[in-house]
C-alpha positions as CSV (number, residue, x, y, z in Angstrom):
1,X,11.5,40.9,11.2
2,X,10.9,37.8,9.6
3,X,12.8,34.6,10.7
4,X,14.7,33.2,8.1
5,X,14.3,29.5,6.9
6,X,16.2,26.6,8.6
7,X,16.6,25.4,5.2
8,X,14.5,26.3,1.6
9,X,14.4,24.5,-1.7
10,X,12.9,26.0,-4.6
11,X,12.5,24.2,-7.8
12,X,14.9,21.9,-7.2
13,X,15.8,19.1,-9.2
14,X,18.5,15.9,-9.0
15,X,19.6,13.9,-12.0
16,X,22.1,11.1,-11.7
17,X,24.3,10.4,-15.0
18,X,26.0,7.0,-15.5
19,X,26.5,4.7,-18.4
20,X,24.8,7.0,-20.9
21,X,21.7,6.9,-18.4
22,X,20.0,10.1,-16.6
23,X,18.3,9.1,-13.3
24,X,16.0,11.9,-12.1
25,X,15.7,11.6,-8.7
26,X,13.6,15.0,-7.6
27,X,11.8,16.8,-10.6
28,X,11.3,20.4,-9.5
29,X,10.5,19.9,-5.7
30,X,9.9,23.3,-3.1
31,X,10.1,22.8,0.5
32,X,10.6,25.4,3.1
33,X,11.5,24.0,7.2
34,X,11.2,26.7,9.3
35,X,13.7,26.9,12.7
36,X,11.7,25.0,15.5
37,X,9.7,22.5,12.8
38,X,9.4,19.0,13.0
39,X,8.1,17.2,9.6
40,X,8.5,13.7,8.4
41,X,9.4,12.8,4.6
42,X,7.7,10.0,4.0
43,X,7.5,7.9,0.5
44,X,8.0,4.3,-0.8
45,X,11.9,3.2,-2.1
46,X,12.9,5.2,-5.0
47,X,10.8,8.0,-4.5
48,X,13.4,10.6,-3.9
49,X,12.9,11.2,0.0
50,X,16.2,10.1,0.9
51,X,18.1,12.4,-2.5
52,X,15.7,14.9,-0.8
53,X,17.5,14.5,2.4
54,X,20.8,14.8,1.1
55,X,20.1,17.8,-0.6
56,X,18.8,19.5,2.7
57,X,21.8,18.6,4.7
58,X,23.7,19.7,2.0
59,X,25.4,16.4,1.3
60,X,24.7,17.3,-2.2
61,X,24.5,19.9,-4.7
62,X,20.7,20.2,-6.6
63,X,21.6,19.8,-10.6
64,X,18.8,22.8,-11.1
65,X,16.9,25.1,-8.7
66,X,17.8,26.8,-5.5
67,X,18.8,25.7,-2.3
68,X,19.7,27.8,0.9
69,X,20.9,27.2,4.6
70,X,20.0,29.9,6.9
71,X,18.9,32.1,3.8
72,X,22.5,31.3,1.9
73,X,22.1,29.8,-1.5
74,X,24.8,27.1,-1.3
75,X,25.3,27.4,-5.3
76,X,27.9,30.2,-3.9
77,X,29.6,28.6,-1.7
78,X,33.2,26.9,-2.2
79,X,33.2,23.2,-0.8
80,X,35.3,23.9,2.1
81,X,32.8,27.2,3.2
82,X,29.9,24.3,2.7
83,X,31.7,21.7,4.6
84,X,32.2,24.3,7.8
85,X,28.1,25.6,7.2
86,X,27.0,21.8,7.2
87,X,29.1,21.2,10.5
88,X,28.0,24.6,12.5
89,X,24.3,24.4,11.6
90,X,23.4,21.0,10.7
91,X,23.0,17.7,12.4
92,X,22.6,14.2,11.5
93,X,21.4,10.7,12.6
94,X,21.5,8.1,9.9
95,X,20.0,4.7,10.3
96,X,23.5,2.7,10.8
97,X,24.6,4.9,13.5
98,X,28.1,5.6,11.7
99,X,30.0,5.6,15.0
100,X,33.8,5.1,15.0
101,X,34.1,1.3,16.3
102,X,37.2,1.9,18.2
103,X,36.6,4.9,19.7
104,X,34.7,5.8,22.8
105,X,31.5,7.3,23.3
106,X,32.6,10.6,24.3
107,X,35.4,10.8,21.5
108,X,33.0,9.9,19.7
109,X,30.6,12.8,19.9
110,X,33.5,15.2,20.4
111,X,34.4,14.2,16.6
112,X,32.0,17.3,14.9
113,X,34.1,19.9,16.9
114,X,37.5,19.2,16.4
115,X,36.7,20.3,12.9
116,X,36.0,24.1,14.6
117,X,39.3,24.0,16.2
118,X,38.3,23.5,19.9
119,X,40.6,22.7,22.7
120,X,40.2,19.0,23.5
121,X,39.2,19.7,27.3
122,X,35.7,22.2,25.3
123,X,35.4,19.5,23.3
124,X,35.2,16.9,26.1
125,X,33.0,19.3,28.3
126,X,30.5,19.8,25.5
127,X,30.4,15.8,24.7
128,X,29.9,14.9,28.2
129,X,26.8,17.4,28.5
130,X,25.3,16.1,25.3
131,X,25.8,12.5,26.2
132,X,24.0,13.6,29.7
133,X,21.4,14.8,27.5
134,X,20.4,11.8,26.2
135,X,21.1,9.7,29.3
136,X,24.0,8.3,29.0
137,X,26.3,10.0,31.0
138,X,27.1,6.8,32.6
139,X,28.6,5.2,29.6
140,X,31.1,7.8,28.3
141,X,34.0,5.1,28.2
142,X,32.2,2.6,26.4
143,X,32.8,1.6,22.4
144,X,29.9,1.1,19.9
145,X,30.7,-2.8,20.7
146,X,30.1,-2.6,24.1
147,X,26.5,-0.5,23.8
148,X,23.5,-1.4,22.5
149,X,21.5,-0.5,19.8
150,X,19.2,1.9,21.7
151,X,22.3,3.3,23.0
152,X,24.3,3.2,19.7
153,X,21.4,5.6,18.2
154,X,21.5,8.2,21.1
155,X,25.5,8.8,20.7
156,X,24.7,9.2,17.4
157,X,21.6,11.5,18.3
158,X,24.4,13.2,21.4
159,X,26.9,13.5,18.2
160,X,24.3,15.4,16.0
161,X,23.7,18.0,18.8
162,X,27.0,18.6,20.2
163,X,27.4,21.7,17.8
164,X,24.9,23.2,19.0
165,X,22.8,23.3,15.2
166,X,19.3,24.8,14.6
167,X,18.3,21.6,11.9
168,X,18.9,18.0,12.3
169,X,17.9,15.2,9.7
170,X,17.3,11.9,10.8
171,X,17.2,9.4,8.0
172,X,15.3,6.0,9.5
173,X,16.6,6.9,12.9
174,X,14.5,3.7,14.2
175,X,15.3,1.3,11.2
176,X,17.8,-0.8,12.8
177,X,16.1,-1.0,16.5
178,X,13.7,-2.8,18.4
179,X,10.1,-1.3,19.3
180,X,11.1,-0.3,22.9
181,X,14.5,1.5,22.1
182,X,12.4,3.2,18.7
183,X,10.3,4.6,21.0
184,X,13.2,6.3,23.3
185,X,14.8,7.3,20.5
186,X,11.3,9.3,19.0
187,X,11.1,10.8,22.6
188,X,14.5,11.9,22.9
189,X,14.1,13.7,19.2
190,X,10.8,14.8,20.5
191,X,12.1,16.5,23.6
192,X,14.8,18.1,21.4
193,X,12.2,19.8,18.9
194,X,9.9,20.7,21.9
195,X,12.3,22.6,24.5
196,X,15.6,23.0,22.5
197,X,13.8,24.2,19.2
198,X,15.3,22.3,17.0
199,X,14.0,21.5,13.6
200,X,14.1,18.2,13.2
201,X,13.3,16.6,9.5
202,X,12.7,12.8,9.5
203,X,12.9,10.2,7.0
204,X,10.6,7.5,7.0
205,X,8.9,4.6,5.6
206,X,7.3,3.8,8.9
207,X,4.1,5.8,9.3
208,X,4.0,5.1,13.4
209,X,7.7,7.1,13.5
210,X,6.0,9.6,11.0
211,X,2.9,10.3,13.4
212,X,5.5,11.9,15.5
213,X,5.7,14.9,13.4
214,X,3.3,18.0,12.9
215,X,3.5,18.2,9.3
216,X,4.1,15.4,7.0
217,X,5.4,15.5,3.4
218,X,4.8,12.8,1.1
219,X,7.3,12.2,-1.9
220,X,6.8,10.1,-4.9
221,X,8.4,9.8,-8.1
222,X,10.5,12.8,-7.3
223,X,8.2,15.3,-6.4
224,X,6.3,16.0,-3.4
225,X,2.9,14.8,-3.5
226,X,1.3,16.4,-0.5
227,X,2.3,18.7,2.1
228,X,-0.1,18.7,5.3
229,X,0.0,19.2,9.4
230,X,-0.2,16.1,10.6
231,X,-3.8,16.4,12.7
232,X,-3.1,12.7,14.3
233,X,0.2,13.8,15.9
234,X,1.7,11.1,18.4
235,X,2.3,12.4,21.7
236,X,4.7,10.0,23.5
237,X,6.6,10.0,26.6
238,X,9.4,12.2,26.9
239,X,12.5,11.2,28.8
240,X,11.9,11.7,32.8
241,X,8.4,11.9,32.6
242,X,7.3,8.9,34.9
243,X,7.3,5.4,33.6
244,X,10.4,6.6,31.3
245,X,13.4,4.7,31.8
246,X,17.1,4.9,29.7
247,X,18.6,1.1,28.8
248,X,20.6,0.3,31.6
């Protein structure tokens, strides 16, 4: 039996209306990301890679064309039956971290599943073993302020996977860090596709976080330009292998 898509657009298009102007953003793009891929979106600003995005995590409706989630076409879905899909199967990891400021680490992660009606002592036990997973299972007390950037990104990243889902978008997951906690970041996402199967989708201007991928898409003015396997993949450390250390 064939596996069905993590996610599938077909023909899909985006226009923006405002002050008597249209905006397309995608003009009639088809992408398929199968469960267990890892591809990286890749385009200059304005190209349509980030509207692309949020049309994959269904943050967004298409305004033509076909979208579907697990082979659902979301044009059939009410909002709340979207909203629960999008929180059961989808992760994300945006470049500004979107953490709660006053709230701790685990609480935090633990956010995603109070929306599936967990008990709070699940929802701790499932935080605390996704913040382990990313190595910081020594800082579940601590608020965004008191974390650094490196370790902002990874509650984020812990937050993303606490449900459990089969596709996670990362949109500039590197943007606001510094080379070394980049490249812990890339391996932790790495690690995730590799043994967890997870298919991760990353958005990216930066071709050295794109070389992590094994296929690489290239958008520009709204539609997709190329589509290839990425023959120059990266192959960094992954967390624990030897030389690999977590901020402290």
């Amino acid at each position: 039996m064939t596996e069905q898509p993590a996610v599938e657009a077909e023909g899909v298009t985006r226009v923006y209306r405002g002050d008597g102007v249209a905006v397309e953003a995608l003009r009639g793009v088809s992408i398929r990301v199968d469960p267990g891929e890892y591809l990286a979106v890749v385009g200059p600003s304005g190209s349509g890679k980030s509207t692309l995005m949020h049309l994959l995590g269904c943050l967004d409706r298409p305004t033509e064309g076909t979208l579907r989630v697990a082979g659902r076409d979301i044009a059939t879905m009410a909002g709340s039956e979207l909203a629960r899909l999008r929180n059961q199967m989808i992760g994300f990891v945006f470049q500004s971290f979107q953490l709660l400021p006053r709230t701790t680490a685990v609480d935090n992660v633990a956010l995603p599943l109070v929306y599936r009606g967990l008990r709070r002592a699940e929802r701790r036990r499932r935080a605390v073993a996704a913040l382990e997973q990313v190595g910081l299972g020594h800082r579940l007390t601590h608020r965004p302020a008191e974390l650094s950037g490196g370790e902002q990104q990874r509650v984020a990243i812990a937050r993303a996977l606490v449900g459990g889902p089969q596709l996670l978008l990362a949109d500039e997951p590197t943007g606001n860090l510094d080379t070394r906690n980049g490249a812990e970041v890339m391996a932790i996402l790495d690690r995730l596709n590799q043994e967890q199967r997870v298919a991760v989708v990353l958005v990216t201007h930066e071709p050295d976080i794109a070389a992590h991928a094994r296929r690489i898409v290239r958008v520009r003015d709204g539609l997709i330009a190329s589509d290839q396997p990425n023959r120059d993949r990266v192959q960094p450390r992954l967390p624990g292998d030897p030389g690999s250390e977590p901020d402290q």
